[in-house]
Each structure stands twice: as structure tokens, then as C-alpha cells.
KETIDREN-405106 format. One line per field, with one value per residue (C-alpha): residue in three letters; chain; y, z negated, x. Coordinates in steps of 0.05 Angstrom, whole numbers, plus 5000, padded with zeros to 4 digits. Each point is the difference from the previous one (the first is absolute). Example, Ala and Ser with C-alpha at 12.3 -4.5 7.8 and 13.67 -1.06 7.14 Angstrom:
2
res = (ala/ser)
chain = (A/A)
py = (4910/5069)
pz = (4844/5013)
px = (5246/5027)
END
This chain:
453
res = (unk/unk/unk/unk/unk/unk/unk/unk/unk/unk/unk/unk/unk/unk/unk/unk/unk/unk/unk/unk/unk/unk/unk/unk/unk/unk/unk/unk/unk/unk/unk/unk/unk/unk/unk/unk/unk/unk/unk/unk/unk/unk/unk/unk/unk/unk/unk/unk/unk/unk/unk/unk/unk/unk/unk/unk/unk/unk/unk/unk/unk/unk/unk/unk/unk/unk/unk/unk/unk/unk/unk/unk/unk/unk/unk/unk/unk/unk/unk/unk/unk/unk/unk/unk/unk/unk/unk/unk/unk/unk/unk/unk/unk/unk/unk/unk/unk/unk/unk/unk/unk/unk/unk/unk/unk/unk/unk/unk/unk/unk/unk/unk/unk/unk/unk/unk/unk/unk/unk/unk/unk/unk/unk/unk/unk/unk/unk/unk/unk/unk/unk/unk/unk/unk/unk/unk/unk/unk/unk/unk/unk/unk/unk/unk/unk/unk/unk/unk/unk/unk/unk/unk/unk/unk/unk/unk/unk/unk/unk/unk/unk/unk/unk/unk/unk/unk/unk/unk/unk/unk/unk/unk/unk/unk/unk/unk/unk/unk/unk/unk/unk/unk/unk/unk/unk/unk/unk/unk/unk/unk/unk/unk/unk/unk/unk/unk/unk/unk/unk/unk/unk/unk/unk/unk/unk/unk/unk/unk/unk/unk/unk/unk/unk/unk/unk/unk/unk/unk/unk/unk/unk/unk/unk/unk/unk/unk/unk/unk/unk/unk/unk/unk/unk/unk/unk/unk/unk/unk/unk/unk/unk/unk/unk/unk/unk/unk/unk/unk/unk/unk/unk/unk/unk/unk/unk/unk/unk/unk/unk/unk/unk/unk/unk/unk/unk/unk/unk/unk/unk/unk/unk/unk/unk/unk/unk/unk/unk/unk/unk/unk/unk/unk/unk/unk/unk/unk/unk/unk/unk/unk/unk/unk/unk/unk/unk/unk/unk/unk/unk/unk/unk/unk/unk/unk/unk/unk/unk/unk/unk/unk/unk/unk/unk/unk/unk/unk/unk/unk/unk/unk/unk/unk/unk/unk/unk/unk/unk/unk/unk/unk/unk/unk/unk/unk/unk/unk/unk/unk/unk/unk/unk/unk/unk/unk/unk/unk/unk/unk/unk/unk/unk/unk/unk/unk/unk/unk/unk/unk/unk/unk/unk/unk/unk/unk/unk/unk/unk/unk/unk/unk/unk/unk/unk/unk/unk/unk/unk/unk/unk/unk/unk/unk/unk/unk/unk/unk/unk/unk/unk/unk/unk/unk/unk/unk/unk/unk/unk/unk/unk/unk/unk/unk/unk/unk/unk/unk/unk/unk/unk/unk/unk/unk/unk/unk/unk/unk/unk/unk/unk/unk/unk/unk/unk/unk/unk/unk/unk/unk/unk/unk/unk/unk/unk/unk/unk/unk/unk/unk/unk/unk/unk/unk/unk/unk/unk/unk/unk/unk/unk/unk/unk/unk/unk)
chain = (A/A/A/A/A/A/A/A/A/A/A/A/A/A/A/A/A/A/A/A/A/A/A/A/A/A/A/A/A/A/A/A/A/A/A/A/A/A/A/A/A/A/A/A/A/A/A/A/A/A/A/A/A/A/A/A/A/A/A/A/A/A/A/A/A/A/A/A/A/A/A/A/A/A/A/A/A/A/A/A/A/A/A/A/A/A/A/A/A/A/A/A/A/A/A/A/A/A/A/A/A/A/A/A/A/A/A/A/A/A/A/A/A/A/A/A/A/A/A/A/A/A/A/A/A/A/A/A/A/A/A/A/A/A/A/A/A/A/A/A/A/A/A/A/A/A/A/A/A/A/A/A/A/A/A/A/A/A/A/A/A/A/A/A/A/A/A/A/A/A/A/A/A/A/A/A/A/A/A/A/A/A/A/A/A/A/A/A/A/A/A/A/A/A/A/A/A/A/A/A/A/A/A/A/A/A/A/A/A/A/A/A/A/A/A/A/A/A/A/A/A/A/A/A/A/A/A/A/A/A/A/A/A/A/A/A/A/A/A/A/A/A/A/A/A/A/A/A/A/A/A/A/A/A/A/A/A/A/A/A/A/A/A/A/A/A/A/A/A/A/A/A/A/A/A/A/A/A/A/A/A/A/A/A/A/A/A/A/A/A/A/A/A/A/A/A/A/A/A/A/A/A/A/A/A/A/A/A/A/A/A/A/A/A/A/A/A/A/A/A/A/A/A/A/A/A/A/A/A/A/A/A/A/A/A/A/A/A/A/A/A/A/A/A/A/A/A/A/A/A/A/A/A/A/A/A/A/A/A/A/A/A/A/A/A/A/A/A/A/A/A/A/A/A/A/A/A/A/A/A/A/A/A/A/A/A/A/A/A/A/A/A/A/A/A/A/A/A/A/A/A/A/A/A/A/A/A/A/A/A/A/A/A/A/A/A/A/A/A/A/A/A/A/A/A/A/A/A/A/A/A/A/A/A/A/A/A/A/A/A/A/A/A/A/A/A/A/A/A/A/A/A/A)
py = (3189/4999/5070/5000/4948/5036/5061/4957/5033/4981/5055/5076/5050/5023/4933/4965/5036/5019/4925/4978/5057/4985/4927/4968/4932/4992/4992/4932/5035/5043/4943/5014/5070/5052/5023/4926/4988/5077/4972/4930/5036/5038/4943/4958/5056/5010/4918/5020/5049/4961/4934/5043/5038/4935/4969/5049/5027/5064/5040/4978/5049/4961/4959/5066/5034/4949/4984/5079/5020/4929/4976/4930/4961/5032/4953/4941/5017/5007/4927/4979/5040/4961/4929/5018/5026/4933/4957/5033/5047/4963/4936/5041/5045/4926/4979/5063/4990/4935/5009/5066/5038/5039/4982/5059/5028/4953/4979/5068/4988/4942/5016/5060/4954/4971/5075/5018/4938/5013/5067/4971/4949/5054/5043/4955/4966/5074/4999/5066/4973/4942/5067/5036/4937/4993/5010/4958/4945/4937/5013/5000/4934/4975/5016/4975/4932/4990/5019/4939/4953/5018/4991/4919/4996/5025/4952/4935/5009/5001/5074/5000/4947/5037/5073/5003/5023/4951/5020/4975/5051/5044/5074/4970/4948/5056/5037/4940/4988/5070/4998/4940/5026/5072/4967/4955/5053/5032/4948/4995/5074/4982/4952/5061/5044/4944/4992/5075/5001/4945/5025/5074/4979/5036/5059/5010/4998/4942/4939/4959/5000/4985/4945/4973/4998/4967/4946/4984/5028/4985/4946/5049/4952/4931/5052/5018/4929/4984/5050/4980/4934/5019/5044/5054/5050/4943/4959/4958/5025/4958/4999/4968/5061/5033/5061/5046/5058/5062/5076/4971/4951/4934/5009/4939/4993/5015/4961/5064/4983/4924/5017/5059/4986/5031/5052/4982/4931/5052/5040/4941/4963/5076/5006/4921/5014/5057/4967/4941/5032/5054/4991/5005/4935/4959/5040/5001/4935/4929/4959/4936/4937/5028/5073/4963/4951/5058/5042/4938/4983/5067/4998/4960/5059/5054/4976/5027/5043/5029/5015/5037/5043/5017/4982/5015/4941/4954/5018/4972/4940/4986/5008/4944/4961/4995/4988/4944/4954/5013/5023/5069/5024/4988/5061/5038/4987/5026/5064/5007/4996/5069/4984/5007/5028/5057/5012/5080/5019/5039/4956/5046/4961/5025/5048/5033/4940/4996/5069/4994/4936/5039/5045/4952/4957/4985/5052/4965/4996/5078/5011/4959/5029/5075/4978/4956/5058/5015/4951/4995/5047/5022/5033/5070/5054/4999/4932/4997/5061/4952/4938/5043/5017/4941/4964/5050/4989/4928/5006/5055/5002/5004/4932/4973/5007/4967/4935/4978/5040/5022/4965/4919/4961/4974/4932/4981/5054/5023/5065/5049/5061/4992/5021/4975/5067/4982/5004/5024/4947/4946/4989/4956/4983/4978/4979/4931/5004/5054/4957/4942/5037/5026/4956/5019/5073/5011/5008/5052/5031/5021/5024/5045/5018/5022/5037/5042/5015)
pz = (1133/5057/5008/5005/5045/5040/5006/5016/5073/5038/5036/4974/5022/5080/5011/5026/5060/5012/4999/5050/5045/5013/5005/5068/5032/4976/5051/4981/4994/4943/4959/4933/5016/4939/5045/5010/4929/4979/5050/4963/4931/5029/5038/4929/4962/5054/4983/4934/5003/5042/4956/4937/5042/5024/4922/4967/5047/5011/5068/5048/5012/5031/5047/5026/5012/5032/5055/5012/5015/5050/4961/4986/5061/4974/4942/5057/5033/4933/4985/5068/5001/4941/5020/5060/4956/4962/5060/5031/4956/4926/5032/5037/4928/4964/5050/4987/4928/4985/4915/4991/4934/5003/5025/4982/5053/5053/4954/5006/5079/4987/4945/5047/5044/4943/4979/5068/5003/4929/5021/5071/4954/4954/5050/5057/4956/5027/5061/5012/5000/5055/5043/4984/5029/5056/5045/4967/4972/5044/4982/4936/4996/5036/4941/4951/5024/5014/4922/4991/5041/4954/4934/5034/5007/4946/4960/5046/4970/4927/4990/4941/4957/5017/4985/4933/5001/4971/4969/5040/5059/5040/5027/5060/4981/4958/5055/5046/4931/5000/5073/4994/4938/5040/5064/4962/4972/5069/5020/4946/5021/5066/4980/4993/5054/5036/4973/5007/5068/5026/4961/5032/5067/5034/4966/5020/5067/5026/4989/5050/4995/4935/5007/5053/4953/4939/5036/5062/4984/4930/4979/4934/4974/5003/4963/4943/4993/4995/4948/4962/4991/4971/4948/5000/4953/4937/4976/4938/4974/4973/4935/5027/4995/5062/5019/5045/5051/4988/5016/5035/4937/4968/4940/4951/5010/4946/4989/5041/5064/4991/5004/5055/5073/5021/5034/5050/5015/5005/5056/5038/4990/5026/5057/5014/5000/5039/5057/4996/5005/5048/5059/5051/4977/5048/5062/4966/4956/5010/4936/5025/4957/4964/4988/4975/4952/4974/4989/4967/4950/4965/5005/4919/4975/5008/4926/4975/4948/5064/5029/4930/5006/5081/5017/5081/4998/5004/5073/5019/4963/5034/5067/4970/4977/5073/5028/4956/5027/5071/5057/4997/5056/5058/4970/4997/5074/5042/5035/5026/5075/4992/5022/4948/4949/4947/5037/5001/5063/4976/4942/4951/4982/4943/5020/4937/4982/5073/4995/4929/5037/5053/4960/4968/5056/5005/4942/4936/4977/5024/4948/4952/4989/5007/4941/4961/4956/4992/4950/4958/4948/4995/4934/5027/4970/5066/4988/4931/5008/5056/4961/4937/5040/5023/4944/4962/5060/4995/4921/4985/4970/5064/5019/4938/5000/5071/4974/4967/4942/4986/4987/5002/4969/5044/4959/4997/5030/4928/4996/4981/4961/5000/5059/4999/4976/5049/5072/4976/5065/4956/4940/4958/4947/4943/4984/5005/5073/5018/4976/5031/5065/4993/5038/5072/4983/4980/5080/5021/4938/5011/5063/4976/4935/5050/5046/4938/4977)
px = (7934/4953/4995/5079/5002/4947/5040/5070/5032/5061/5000/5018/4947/5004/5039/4946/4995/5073/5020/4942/5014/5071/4994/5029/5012/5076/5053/5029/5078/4984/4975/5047/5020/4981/4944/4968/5014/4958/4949/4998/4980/4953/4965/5008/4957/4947/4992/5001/4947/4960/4990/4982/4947/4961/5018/4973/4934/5036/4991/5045/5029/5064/4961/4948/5065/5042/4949/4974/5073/5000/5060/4978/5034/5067/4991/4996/5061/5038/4989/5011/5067/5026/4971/5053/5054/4987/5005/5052/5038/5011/5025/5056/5014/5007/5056/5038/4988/4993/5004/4979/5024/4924/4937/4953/5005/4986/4940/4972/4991/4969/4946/4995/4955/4961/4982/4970/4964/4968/4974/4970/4968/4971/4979/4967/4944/4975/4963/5027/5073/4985/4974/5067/5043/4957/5067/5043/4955/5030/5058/4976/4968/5058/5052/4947/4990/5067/5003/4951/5035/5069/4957/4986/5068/5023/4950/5014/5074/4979/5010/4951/5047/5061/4983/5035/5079/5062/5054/5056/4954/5055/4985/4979/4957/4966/4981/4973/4960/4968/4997/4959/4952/4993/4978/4947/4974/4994/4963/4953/4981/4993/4945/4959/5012/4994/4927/4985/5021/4956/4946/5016/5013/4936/5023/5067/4981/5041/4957/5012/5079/4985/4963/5043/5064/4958/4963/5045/5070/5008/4946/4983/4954/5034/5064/4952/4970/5068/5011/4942/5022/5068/4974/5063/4979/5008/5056/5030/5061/5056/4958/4948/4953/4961/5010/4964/5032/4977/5020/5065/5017/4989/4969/4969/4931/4947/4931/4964/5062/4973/4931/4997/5010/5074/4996/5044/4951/4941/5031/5023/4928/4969/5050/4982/4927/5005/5029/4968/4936/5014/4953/5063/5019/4959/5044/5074/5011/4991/4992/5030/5012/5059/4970/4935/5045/5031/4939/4962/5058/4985/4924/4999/5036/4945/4963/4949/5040/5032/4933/4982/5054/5000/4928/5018/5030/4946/4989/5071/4987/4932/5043/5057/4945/4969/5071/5013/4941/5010/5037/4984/5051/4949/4965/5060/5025/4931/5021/4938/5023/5052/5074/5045/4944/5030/5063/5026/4999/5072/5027/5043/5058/5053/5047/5031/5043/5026/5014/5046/5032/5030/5029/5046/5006/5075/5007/4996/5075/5012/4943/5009/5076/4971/4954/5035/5028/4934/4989/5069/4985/5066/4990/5010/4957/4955/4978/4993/4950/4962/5004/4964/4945/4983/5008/4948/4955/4993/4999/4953/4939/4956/5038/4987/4930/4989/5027/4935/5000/5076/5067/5013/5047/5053/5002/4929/4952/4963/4990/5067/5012/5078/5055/5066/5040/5056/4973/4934/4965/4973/4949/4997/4945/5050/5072/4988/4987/5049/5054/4974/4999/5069/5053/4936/4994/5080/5025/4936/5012/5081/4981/4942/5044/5059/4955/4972/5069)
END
């Protein structure tokens, strides 16, 4: 089994390089065209390909080859492009179909974003990627915290006890519901590259800018002290039993998921520590009385079986410790005589976001009716071929095996060896809880069953 899994590909020989050597920035108009939708696939199996090379200590090939041929900052304007389309184009689609018969379709734009955050999350724990998005790595960060500042909000109005779908739920409340779930698990990534950045900030050549948006701009820290409190990556389902998010699901969590540090609270502890500590801190933050209250509310949870399991640690909680018995800001505000110490002479500010703005600017309804057709799924022979595809992409065995070890049930997140036979999209680990999970599935499933027709 391991040497299978070893050998398991998403991508057909000669693919590899074909698909990274014809990816560009998308032009926000041709989102659901059959070329986008081509280009969607093939961005979905280079994620793919990706995860099982870093899961199973293969060469990565993916990431070596996305960042010789410079193609990495492509990957940041994708999910830029659609955080626009979001904003911009899918409230204007929803007003010219308020009860839509179909929503595959406009899902696919959305989990479009997710996808090229996954493989930016993959592929910058590299140093080597950080040096590839040199160029576009504010307006990185930028997208990414704002991802972190949507995951507070998101949390501050009780996303995590409202996740599950009713069954009086209309086609439209469906999508704000995957909406919802696809941008929290955006988020979560971000937590990482977030982490990885800061940690690679020398290295991509732009530390100062960088510095300026996570200590003056954005506050960073106080956001993932913040985080750290709320714990997002657990929850209690309606049975009372906690479950833990993992691989872009909520699964129930084992004895080993009780015991282990998440690995969500690890990166946000790293990227915490790494900022903290960072010896521009004395010239860029100030940790006033609210910072400090923040910082010192979280200072009990670093235990010791947290320090057993990331030892690096202990060197952030010496620092909390000190800040807890005294006013340690005094230290952090000499600047040593210099005016305005750590400032960029020429601050970088984000400019790809501005860019994708202006293009819809006084646009949206011209193209959200040019796409709207887009994502009917007429039943013609054209988009039952396209609907095929992509349903094999997101259902094959290379997506499988990304999701922590193959299929989950869609009742209660044990492990499945059964599909349903009609739409072929959701597994099941017995009868009991594919019946049981019926009068959800029914609508998604008519619209996959029609599609496959």
C-alpha cells in the first residue's frame, strides 16, 4: 500500500511542465469561460501534485519547477483575482439570480481561490518560493491578512456553531454556506503563509515593507493573539463531540488529535514568535497597554506539553513572562536618537488588487450578465463534458489522498470506502449514515446527477 501510494500522480507524464508553462494571471472576464474552466483543472492537479510530493518525501518536482520558470506570483494574482470577483462580481450574479436552479458552477470560482491558496501554502514553507515572490510579496501579505481579519469575523459571528446545513436551506443559502466554509478554510491557509512570509522576509528582498504592513499597518500580532485565544481549528458538534479541521474538513478528533498540538496553533504560535522576537520590533511596534493585555492573556497557554512538542517556544514564553511583570514598552520605544527608525525610504504598497479593482469599476453588472450563462449548466453536450471533468478532478484518487488519508464520511468524518452511485461527489462509511444524511445531500446531489446525465 505504501509503495502505491508512493507512486500515486495527478498529473499524466509531460503535464507537469506544459501546465506550469502556460500558466497566466487570469483576466477577471474569462472567469467561467471553457478556457478558465481547462485552466481551473489544470491549476487543481498541479495542487494535487504538489501536497502528495511534500506528504509523501518525494522530490518536488512541482514546487522546483514552479519557481525556476518564475511562475509563482501568478498563483498570487489568481487568488487576488477571485477575492475581487467575490467582492464585486457574485453579489451582482445573486441579484440577477436570486434562486438559482445550479450552483456548481459558481462554486467552482470560488474553491478556485482556495486551490491557489493551498498550493502558495505548500510551496512557500520553501525559502526558495519567498525569493520567487519577491515582486509581488506585499501584495501578498496584504490578501493574507485581510484573509485573517475575515477568519475573526467570521468567528466573532459564531461561524463555527453554524457550519452544518438544514434542511429547509434554499440554493442560495447553500452557496453563502460554502462560501462561508471555502473562505475559512482560506484563512486557515493563510495562517501559514502568513508565518512563512515573516519568517522569509530578508529573503524576498522586501523586508522593510514587510515589516511595515505586519507591525504598523495591520497589528499581526495582537490578530494572532486574537486568534490564539479563539481556538478555530476545533469545535463541538451538535453531538457534543470535538472535532478538529483538517485538510479543508471537520473531522472528529481521535486520542492522538487530543494529545498533539494542531497544526494550525503551531504555525500561528511560530508566526507569533517570529515577530515577536524579530529584532525590528523595538523600531516598528509599540506594545501599549492593550497590545501587552492581549499578549499576556495567552502567555498560560504555552504548557509544558506544548514546549515538548515545539521546544522554540520557550523563548517566546520567557519574552511573555518578562512582559507580564512589567512595563516592558519603554524598551520597545528607544530609537536610539534616528528619526523615524526602520522606515523604507520607498515603502511598496499593494498594487495588484488596485489593479483587478479598476477593471470592474463601474463594470460589474455588464459582467456578471456576460458570465452568468457561464454557470447554468444548461444540460447541453458542452457542459456536461465540462461538468465530467471537473467532477473527476475534485473526486479522483490524487484528491482523495490529500484529505488526510482518503475519503470521509459526510455524516460523521470516519473514514469511507463507499460513494453515493448517483452523483458519485460524496462518501459515506455505511448506510446508516448515508441515509441519515439524505434529506442535506438530496439538492447537491440532483444537480450533480443532472449534470452527469
Amino acid at each position: 500500500m505504501a509503495d502505491k501510494d508512493h507512486q500515486l500522480s495527478a498529473l499524466e507524464v509531460g503535464e507537469l511542465d506544459m501546465f506550469v508553462d502556460s500558466m497566466e494571471p487570469t483576466r477577471l472576464e474569462m472567469i467561467g469561460s471553457q478556457v478558465w474552466v481547462d485552466w481551473h483543472i489544470r491549476l487543481q492537479k498541479l495542487n494535487q501534485q504538489a501536497v502528495l510530493e511534500a506528504s509523501s518525501m518525494q522530490e518536488e518536482l512541482t514546487k522546483e519547477t514552479l519557481i525556476s520558470c518564475g511562475k509563482l506570483p501568478v498563483l498570487v494574482y489568481e487568488a487576488i483575482c477571485i477575492q475581487v470577483w467575490r467582492l464585486k462580481i457574485y453579489p451582482q450574479i445573486m441579484k440577477l439570480q436570486p434562486s438559482p436552479t445550479n450552483t456548481f458552477g459558481i462554486y467552482m470560482v470560488l474553491y478556485h481561490e482556495a486551490v491557489a491558496v493551498g498550493l502558495l501554502e505548500t510551496v512557500l514553507f520553501h525559502e526558495d518560493g519567498a525569493q520567487c515572490i519577491s515582486d509581488v510579496a506585499v501584495d501578498l501579505l496584504d490578501y493574507a491578512v485581510e484573509q485573517l481579519t475575515a477568519l475573526l469575523a467570521l468567528l466573532n459571528n459564531d461561524y463555527l456553531n453554524n457550519i452544518e446545513p438544514t434542511l429547509t436551506e434554499s440554493a442560495t443559502d447553500e452557496l453563502e454556506r460554502q462560501k462561508k466554509s471555502l473562505q475559512f478554510d482560506i484563512s486557515m491557509r493563510c495562517i501559514s503563509i502568513v508565518r512563512y512570509m515573516a519568517e522569509h522576509m530578508e529573503v524576498a528582498g522586501v523586508g522593510a515593507s514587510l515589516a511595515t504592513n505586519l507591525f504598523k499597518i495591520s497589528d499581526v500580532p495582537s490578530l494572532l493573539a486574537h486568534l490564539i485565544e479563539l481556538q478555530p481549528w476545533k469545535r463541538m458538534n451538535d453531538k457534543g463531540d470535538m472535532e478538529v479541521f483538517n485538510y479543508g474538513r471537520w473531522c472528529r478528533a481521535s486520542d492522538e488529535d487530543l494529545q498533539q498540538m494542531h497544526r494550525s496553533e503551531a504555525q500561528l504560535w511560530l508566526c507569533l514568535r517570529q515577530l515577536l522576537l524579530e529584532p525590528r520590533l523595538a523600531h516598528y511596534y509599540v506594545i501599549d497597554d492593550c497590545r501587552r493585555s492581549a499578549f499576556c492573556r495567552i502567555q498560560g497557554k504555552i504548557t509544558d506539553e506544548i514546549l515538548d512538542q515545539v521546544p522554540p517556544l520557550g523563548d517566546l514564553k520567557n519574552f511573555l513572562c518578562r512582559l507580564s511583570v512589567g512595563d516592558y514598552s519603554g524598551l520597545h520605544n528607544r530609537t536610539n536618537g534616528a528619526k523615524n527608525p526602520g522606515c523604507a525610504l520607498i515603502e511598496l504598497v499593494p498594487q495588484i488588487k488596485n489593479a483587478y479593482m479598476k477593471q470592474v469599476h463601474k463594470r460589474t453588472k455588464v459582467i456578471a450578465k456576460a458570465q452568468l450563462s457561464c454557470f447554468e449548466m444548461d444540460g447541453s453536450e458542452d457542459s456536461r463534458i465540462m461538468a465530467k471533468k471537473l467532477l473527476e478532478s475534485y473526486t479522483s484518487d490524487a484528491a482523495l489522498a490529500m484529505d488526510s488519508g482518503g475519503a470521509k464520511c459526510a455524516k460523521c468524518g470516519d473514514k469511507a470506502s463507499k460513494k453515493c452511485s448517483r452523483c458519485k461527489n460524496e462518501w459515506y462509511c455505511g448506510r446508516e449514515c448515508q441515509v441519515q444524511q439524505w434529506p442535506k445531500h438530496k439538492d447537491i446531489c440532483d444537480q450533480f446527477a443532472s449534470l452527469m446525465v
